[in-house]
N, C-alpha and C positions, 0 to 999 in steps of 0.2 A: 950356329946354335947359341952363340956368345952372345951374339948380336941381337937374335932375338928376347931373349932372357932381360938384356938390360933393355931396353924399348918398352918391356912388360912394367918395369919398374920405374919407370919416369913417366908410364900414364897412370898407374896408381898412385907415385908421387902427386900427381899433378891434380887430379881428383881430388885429394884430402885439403889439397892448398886452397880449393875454390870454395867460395863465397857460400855458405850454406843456404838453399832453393827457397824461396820465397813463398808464403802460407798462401794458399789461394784464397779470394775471396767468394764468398756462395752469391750470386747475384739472384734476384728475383726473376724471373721471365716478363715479360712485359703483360701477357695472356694473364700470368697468375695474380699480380698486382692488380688488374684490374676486377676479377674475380671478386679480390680482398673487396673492393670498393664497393661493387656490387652487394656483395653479402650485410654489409652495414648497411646500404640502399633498404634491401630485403628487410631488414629490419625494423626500422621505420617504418618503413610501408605497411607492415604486421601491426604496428603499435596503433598506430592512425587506422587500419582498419577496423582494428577492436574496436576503437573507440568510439567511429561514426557506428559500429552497428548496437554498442549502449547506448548511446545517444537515439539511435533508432527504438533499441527498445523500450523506452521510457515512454510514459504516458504523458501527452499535451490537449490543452484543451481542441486543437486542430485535428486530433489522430485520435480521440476518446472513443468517440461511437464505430468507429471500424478496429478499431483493435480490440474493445468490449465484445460486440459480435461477434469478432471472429471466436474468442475467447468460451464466448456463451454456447456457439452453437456444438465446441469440442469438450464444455466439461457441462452438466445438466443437471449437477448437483442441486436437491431444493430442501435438504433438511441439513442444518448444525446443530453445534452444543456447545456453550458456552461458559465453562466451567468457574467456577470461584471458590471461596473458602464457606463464604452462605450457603457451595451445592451448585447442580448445573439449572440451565434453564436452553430446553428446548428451542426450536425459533425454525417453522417453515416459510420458505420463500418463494412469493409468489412468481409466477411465468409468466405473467403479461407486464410484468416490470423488467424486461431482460436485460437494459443495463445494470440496473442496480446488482440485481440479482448475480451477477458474473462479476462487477468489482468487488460484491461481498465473498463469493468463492474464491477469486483471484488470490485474495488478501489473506485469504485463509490458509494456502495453499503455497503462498509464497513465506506464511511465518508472523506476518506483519503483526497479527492483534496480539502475539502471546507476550505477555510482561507488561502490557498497555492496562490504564487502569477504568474502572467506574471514577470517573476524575468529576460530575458532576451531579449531585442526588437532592431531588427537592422532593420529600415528601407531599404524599397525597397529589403527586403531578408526574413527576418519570424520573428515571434515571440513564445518564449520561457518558458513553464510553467511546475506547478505540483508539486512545491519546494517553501520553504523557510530557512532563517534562523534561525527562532522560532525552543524553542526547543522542544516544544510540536509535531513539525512533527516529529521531530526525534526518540520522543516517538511513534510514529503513527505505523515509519517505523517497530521500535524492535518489538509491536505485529502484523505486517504482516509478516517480514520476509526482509532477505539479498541477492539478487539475480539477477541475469538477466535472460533477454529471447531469449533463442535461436531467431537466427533471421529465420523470415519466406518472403526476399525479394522475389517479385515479376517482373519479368520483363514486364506486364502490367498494376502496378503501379508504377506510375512516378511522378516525384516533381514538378508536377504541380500547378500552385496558389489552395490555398484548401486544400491542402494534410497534412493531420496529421500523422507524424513517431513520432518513440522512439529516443532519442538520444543514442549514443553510448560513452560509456566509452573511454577519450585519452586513449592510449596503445600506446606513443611515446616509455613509458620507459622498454615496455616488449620488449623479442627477436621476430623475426620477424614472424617464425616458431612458436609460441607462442599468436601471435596475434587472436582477432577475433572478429566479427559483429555480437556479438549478445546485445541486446537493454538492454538500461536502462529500470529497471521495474516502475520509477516514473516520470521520465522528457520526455516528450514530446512537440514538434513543431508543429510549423501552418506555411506554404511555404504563401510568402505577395505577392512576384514580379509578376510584373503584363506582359504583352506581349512580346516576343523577337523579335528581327529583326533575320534575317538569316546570317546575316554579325557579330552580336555579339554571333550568337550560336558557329559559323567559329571559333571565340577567346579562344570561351570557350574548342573546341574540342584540338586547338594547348594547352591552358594552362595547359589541367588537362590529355591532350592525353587519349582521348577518341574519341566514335564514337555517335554520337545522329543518333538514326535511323529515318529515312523519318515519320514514325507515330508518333513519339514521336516529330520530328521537327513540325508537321502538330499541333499539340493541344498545345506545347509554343510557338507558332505563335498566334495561336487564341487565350490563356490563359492567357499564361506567366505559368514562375516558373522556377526552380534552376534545370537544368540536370545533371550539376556535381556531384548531392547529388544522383545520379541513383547507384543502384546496392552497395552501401555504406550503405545505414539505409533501416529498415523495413517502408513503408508506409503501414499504413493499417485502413485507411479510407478518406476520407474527408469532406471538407465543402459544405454545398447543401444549408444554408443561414444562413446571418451576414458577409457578405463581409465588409459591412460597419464598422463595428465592427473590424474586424481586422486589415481593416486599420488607422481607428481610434487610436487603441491601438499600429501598428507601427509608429506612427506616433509623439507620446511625448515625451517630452524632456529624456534626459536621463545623466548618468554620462559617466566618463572616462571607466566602467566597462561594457556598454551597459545595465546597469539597470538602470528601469524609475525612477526619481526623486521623482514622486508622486508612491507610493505604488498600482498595481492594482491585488487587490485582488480576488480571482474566486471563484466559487461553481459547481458543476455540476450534473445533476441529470439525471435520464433516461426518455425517453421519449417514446420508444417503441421496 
């Protein structure tokens, strides 16, 4: 019993005296490490997709007319309101212009025109919107896209007072063969001129050597509006109320640049 007793105590001795166990290290699995790699893979891969499919969403002059279509035939909006501090001014938009008509809903619908100003007013002729020098538009413009739109003129829309067109990119410095009328996709006009006589239409046919036809003479008689600007820009809508309104706002002072002095600011939103 002696014997065993001390045996007990020289292997607890002997225990105490030894080297204290050594901390384990956690090792990764080989499975889970790669996992890890994967997962930042995954990641990337998410980033780069996002991006090609901005990139996809973006408007080019390649992808216009299919992505406007598809656009037009899902929203069929043909009336807005174009708000300012002059008051709103009405504006229907015609259907047989369907691109147009769908980059103006589009725009409207994604935000674009609101804060943008009347940045261009020549009395007794029109006024000029849909643009600023903020750079926050220019932000606007890079997530819609860089582009124009084929022009869809009409030779039964005419520039009559009312009449809302795209403007057109100068192209003084392209070859001539090179040229072409299709619209800016952000700036658009409002026609202000109020009634022609027959003896100033006369002027207008010797300056610009053109022909006003007898229908179109018959309504800027009763109307007014700029014929020169026929068969040159896309119209493709116009005003059905706030005349007042845009005379008003042809009407304020302005600089050396034909922009108003005083800042007018727009918004515009749909209406039906």
């Amino acid at each position: 019993m002696k014997r065993l007793i001390f045996l007990l105590f020289l292997t607890v001795l002997s225990s105490c005296d030894s080297e204290p166990a050594k901390k384990r290290v956690r090792k990764i699995p080989k499975k889970l490490k790669s996992t890890v790699v994967d997962s930042t893979k995954i990641k990337d891969s998410i980033k780069i997709a996002k991006l090609i499919e901005f990139q996809q969403s973006l408007l080019s002059n390649e992808n216009v007319t299919e992505k406007l279509t598809e656009f037009g035939i899902k929203n069929r909006e043909t009336k807005v309101k174009i708000k300012t501090k002059y008051g709103s001014i009405r504006i229907k938009l015609y259907e047989d212009t369907p691109l147009h008509r769908a980059n103006f809903i589009m725009l409207i619908k994604k935000g674009y025109f609101d804060s943008t100003l009347f940045y261009r007013v020549i009395d007794n002729f029109m006024i000029q919107g849909g643009n600023s020098d903020s750079d926050d538009i220019g932000e606007r413009m890079k997530n819609i896209g860089f582009y124009t739109i084929p022009e869809e003129m009409k030779k039964h829309h005419i520039h009559k007072r009312g009449a809302i067109a795209m403007a057109v990119r100068d192209q003084s410095d392209r070859p001539i063969e090179k040229r072409h009328r299709n619209s800016s996709a952000y700036n658009f006009y409002i026609i202000q001129k109020g009634p022609l006589t027959d003896s100033y239409m006369d002027k207008i046919e010797k300056k610009y050597n053109i022909n006003i036809p007898k229908t179109n003479r018959a309504v800027y008689r009763k109307e007014g509006g700029n014929p020169h600007l026929d068969n040159e820009y896309t119209v493709f809508g116009e005003v059905y109320s706030g005349f007042k309104t845009v005379d008003k706002i042809a009407s304020v002072l302005v600089d050396a640049y034909d922009r108003p002095k005083s800042d007018i600011f727009i918004s515009v939103e749909i209406i039906e």
